[in-house]
N, C-alpha and C positions, 0 to 999 in steps of 0.2 A: 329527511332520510328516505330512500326509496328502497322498495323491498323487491328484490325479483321474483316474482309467481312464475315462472315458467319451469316444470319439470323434466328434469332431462327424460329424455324417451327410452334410454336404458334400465332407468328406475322404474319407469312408471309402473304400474300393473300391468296386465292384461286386461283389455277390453274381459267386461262377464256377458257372457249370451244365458238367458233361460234357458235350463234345460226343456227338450221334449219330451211330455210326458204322456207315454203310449199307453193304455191299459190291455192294450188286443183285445177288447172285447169283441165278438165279433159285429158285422153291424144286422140290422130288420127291429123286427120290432122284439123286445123284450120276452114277449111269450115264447118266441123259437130262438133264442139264442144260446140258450142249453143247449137244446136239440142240434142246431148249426154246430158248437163246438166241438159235441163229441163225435159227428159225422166227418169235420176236418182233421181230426186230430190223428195224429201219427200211430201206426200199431210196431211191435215189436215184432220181430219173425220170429216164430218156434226155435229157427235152427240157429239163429243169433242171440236168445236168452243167455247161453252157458258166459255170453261176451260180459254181461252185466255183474259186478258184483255189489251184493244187497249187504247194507249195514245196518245190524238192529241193536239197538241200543236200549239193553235190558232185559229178562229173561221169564219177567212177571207174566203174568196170563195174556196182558195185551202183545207183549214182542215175544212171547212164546209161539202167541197163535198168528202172528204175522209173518215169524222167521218158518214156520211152518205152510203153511199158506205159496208164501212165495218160493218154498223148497221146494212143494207137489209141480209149482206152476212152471219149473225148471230152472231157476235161476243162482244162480250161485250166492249161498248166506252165509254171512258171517256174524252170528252173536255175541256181543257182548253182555259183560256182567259183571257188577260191582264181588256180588262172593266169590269164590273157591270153584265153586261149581255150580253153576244152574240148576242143581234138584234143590237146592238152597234158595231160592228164591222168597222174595219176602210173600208171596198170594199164596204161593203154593204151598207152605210151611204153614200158613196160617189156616188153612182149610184143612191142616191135619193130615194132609197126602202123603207127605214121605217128613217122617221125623226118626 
């Protein structure tokens, strides 16, 4: 009995290529590559902040003081929160603040 091993070409797979795997680090020596990234890196314009809208997810001291934070810095926030209302928060209740 003879067995045909030939795949039809509509079946087969695709050829797999590795993927490239980039990290952007940037490149020099290791000591100044902080330094290089945050030199390159992109700034936002003042007058195109209002364009961004910021999602915090949560109301406790940490995404209280972030949704804060990025509000002074101009940007448009939106909080969320699991309670009712955000004076409800589980940090803030628990420190006695507002009960």
């Amino acid at each position: 009995m003879v067995i045909d091993t030939k795949v039809d070409p509509k079946l087969a797979p695709p050829p797999t290529r590795s993927p490239l795997l980039d990290s952007h680090v940037p490149s020099g020596p290791i000591e100044q590559k902080w330094d290089q990234h945050k030199f390159e890196m992109k700034l936002v314009n003042p007058a195109n902040k209002r364009k961004f809208n910021i999602i915090v997810v949560g109301s406790g001291l940490a995404g209280g003081a972030a949704a804060a934070a990025m509000g002074e810095l101009g940007y448009n926030v939106k909080c969320f929160c699991y309670q009712d209302s955000p004076r409800r928060a589980h940090s803030i209740a628990a420190q006695g603040g507002i009960n």
